[in-house]
C-alpha positions in Angstrom: -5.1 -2.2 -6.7 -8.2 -1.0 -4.8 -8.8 2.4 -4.0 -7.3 2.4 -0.2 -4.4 1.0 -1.6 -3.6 3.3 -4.7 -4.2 6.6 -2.7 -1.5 5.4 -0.2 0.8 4.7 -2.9 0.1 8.1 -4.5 0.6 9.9 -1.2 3.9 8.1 -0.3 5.2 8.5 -3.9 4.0 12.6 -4.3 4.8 13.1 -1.3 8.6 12.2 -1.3 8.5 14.6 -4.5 7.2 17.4 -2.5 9.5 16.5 0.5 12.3 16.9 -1.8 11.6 20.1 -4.4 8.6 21.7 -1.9 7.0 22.1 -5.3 3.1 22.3 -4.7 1.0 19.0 -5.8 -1.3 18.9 -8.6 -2.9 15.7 -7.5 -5.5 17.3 -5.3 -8.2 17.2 -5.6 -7.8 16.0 -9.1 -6.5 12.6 -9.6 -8.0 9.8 -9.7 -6.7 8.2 -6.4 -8.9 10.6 -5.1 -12.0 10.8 -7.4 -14.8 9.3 -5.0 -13.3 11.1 -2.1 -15.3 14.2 -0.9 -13.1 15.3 2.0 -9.5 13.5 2.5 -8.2 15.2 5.8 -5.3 14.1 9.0 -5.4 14.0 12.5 -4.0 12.7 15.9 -4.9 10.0 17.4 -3.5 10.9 20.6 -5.1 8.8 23.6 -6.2 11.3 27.2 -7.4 10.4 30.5 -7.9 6.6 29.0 -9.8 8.3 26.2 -8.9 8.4 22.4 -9.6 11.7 20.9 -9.0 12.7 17.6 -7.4 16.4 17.1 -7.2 18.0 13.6 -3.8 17.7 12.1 -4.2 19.2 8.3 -7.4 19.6 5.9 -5.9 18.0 2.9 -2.7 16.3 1.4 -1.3 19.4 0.5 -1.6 21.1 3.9 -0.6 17.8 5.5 2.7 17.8 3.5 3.2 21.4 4.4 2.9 20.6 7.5 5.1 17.5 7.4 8.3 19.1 5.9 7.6 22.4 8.6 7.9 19.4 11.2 11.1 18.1 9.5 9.9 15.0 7.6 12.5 13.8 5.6 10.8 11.0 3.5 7.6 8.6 3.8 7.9 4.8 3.3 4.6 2.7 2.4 4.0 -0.1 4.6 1.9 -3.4 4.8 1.6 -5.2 7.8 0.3 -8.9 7.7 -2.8 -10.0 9.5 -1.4 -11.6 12.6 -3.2 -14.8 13.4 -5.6 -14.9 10.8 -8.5 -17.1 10.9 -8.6 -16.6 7.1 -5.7 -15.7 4.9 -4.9 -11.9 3.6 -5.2 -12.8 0.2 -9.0 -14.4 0.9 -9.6 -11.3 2.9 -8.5 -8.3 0.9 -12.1 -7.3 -0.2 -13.0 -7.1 2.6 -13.4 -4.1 5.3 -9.9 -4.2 7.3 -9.1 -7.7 5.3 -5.9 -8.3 3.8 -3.5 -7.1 6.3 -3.0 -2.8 7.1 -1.4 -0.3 4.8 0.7 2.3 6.5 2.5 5.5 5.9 6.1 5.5 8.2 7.1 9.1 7.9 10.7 9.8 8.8 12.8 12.0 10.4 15.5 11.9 11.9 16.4 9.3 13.8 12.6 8.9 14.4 8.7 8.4 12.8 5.2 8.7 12.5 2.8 6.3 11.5 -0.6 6.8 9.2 -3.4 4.8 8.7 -6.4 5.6 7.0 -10.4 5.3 7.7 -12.5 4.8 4.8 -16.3 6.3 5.5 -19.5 6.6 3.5 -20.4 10.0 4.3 -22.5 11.2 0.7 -24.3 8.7 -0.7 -26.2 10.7 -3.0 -23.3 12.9 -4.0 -24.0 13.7 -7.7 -20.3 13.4 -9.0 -20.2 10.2 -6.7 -17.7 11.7 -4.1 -18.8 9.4 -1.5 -15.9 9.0 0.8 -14.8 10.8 3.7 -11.1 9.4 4.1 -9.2 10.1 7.3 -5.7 9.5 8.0 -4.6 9.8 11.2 -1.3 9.5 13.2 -1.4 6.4 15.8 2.4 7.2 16.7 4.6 10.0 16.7 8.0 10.3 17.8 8.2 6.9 17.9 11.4 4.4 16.2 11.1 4.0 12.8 9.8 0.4 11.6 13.1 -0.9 10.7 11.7 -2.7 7.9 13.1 -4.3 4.7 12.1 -4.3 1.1 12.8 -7.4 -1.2 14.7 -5.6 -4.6 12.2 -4.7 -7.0 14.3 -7.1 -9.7 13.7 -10.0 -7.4 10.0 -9.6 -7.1 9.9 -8.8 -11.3 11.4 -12.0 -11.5 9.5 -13.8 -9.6 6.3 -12.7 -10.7 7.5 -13.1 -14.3 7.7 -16.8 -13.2 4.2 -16.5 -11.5 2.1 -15.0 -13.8 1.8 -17.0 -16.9 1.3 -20.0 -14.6 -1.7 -18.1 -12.7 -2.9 -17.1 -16.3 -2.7 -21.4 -17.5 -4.5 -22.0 -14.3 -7.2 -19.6 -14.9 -7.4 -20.5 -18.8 -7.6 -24.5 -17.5 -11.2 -23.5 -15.8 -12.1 -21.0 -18.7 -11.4 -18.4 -17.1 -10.1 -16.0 -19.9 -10.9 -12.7 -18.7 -8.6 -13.6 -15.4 -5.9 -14.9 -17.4 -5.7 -11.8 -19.9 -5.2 -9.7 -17.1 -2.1 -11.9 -15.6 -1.3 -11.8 -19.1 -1.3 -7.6 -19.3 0.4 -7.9 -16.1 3.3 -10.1 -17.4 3.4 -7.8 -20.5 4.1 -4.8 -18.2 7.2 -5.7 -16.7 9.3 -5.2 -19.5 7.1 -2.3 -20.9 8.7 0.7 -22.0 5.6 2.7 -20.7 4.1 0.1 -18.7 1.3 2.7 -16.8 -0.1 4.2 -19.9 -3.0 1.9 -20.1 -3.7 1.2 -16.5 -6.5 3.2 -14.9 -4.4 5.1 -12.3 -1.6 6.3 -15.4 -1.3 9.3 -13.7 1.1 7.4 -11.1 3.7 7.8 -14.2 3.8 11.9 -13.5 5.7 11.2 -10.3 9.1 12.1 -11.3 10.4 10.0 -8.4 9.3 6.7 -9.9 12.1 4.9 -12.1 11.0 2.6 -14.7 11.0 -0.3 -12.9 8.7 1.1 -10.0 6.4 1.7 -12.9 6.5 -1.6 -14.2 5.5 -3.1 -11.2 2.8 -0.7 -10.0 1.6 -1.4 -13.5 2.3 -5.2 -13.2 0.0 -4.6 -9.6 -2.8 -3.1 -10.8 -3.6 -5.4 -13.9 -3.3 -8.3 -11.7 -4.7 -7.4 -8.2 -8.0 -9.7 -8.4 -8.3 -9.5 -4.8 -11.9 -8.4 -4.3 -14.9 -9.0 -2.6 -17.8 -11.8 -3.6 -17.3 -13.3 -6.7 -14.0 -12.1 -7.4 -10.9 -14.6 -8.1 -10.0 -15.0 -4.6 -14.2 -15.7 -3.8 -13.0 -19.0 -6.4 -13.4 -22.8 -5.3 -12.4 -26.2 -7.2 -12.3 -29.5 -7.0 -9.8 -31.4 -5.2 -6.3 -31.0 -6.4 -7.3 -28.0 -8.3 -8.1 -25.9 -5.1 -4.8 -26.7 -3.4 -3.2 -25.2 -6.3 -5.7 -22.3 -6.3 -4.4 -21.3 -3.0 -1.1 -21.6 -3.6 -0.8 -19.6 -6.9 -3.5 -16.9 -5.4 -1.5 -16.7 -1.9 1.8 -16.3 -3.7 0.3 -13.9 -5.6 -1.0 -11.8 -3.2 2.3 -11.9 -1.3 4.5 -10.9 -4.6 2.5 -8.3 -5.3 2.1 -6.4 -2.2 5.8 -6.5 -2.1 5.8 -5.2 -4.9 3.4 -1.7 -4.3 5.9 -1.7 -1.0 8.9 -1.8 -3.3 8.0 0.6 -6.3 6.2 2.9 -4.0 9.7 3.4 -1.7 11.6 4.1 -4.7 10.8 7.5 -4.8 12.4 7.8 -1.2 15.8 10.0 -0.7 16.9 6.9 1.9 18.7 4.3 0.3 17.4 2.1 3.3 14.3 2.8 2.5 11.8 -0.7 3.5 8.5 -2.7 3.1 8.0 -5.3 5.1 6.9 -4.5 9.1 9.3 -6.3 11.6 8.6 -5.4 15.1 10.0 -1.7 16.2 12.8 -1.1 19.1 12.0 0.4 22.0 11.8 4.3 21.8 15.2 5.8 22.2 13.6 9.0 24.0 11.0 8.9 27.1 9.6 11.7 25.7 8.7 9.7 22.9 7.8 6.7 24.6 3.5 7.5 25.5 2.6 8.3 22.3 5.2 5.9 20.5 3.3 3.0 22.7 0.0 3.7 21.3 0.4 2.6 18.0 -0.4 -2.1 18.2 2.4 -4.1 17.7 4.0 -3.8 14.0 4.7 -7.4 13.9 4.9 -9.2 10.8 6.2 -12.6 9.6 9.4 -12.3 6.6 6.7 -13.8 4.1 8.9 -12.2 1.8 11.5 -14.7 2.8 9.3 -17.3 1.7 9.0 -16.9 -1.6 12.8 -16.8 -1.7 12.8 -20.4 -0.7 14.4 -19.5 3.2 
């Protein structure tokens, strides 16, 4: 998983832990989802007199959540929305700057929810511990319906990628390929592991006490096998003839499983038993107050890929 990605998770996951106990985090500033970040603050988006201003919301994650279970958040819910139209698919994309479809955080109360999404700057180039990032999260809705979204079962998605990988790592072995194909291998591997995020290099997901085994196998499964990256990475790949229709197909099916599968794993750790993954479209707000800002955030609309892999 790239580092957008992997912070999200880590914020979603933690953060349902602190909902829950309101025991302070020990991730920040020190894990390594947040290791090349200098400054990772929140804010409103909030859109006056036609113009979008930005107003400071909390300085870090740990103020954020404090002020997040003060404003009665209940749980938070990762969320990836598919690129709608693309003129290239996510999985070619995902290297790239706003490629591969947008992560969100849904957080929920009750009856309602905000929505985070985060900006990724350069801001210290020259940083001698190579804390180059300024991230920002901020809030395009609030108040708003929650996304009404649904996860596929994280022993469906095992399944199915224990049925994808070996035949992504034959593929990749085929065009000598080996260093690809060890790591669908190690992927494979860690969905039956016993302590499948030990040797990944974001282990310290594992300290969530949220996350059941099976989360961790496939957010161990994800990170050995995301090989979504920019030039020159697997999904930068081309073949000959038959060989590159079955390129994109095992890389697109791929890509699909294992998002669903960071959804999945990460939304384990919430209290809701309902709680989801996939973006459908919202309802309508069920209060005008909430309706201006609710309207603000762009259409969460997003095909059932999910469905696809299930054969419907």
């Amino acid at each position: 998983m790239n580092g957008p990605i992997v912070q999200a998770v880590a914020l979603t996951a933690f953060g349902n832990q602190y909902l829950r106990d309101g025991r302070p985090l020990d991730i920040w500033p020190g894990s390594k989802v947040f290791q090349f970040c200098k400054t990772v603050d929140f804010i409103d988006w909030v859109v006056r007199n036609e113009q979008r201003q930005e107003l400071p919301f909390a300085a870090d994650p740990q103020a954020w959540l404090q002020r997040l279970r003060g404003d009665d958040i209940r749980s938070l819910h990762l969320r990836h929305e598919p690129t709608p139209e693309p003129k290239f698919p996510d999985h070619k994309m995902a290297g790239m700057t706003g490629g591969g479809g947008r992560w969100l955080i849904e957080a929920r109360g009750t009856g309602w929810a905000d929505f985070w999404v985060a900006r990724w700057e350069v801001g210290h180039r020259d940083d001698p511990e190579r804390r180059i990032w300024d991230v920002t999260y901020g809030r395009i809705a609030k108040l708003g319906p929650s996304s009404g979204a649904e996860d596929l079962p994280m022993d469906r998605i095992s399944a199915s990628l224990a049925e994808l990988l070996p035949e992504i790592a034959l593929f990749a072995d085929k065009h000598h390929l080996g260093s690809y194909a060890a790591q669908f291998r190690r992927a494979a591997a860690a969905l039956a592991g016993p302590l499948p995020l030990a040797e990944t290099y974001h282990s310290d997901l594992a300290e969530c006490r949220l996350l059941p085994l099976p989360a961790q196998q496939l957010l161990a499964a994800a990170q050995f096998a995301w090989v979504f990256g920019g030039m020159g990475s697997w999904n930068d790949l081309g073949f000959d003839g038959d060989d590159q229709h079955r390129y994109d197909d095992l890389s697109e099916h791929l890509y699909m499983l294992l998002v669903a599968a960071i959804c999945s794993a990460t939304n384990a750790t919430s209290p809701s038993a309902s709680a989801k993954g996939v973006i459908v479209p919202p309802s309508a707000p069920s209060s005008p107050a909430a309706r201006p800002l609710a309207s603000k955030l762009p259409p969460l609309v997003g095909k059932p890929w999910w469905q696809r892999l299930l054969g419907r």
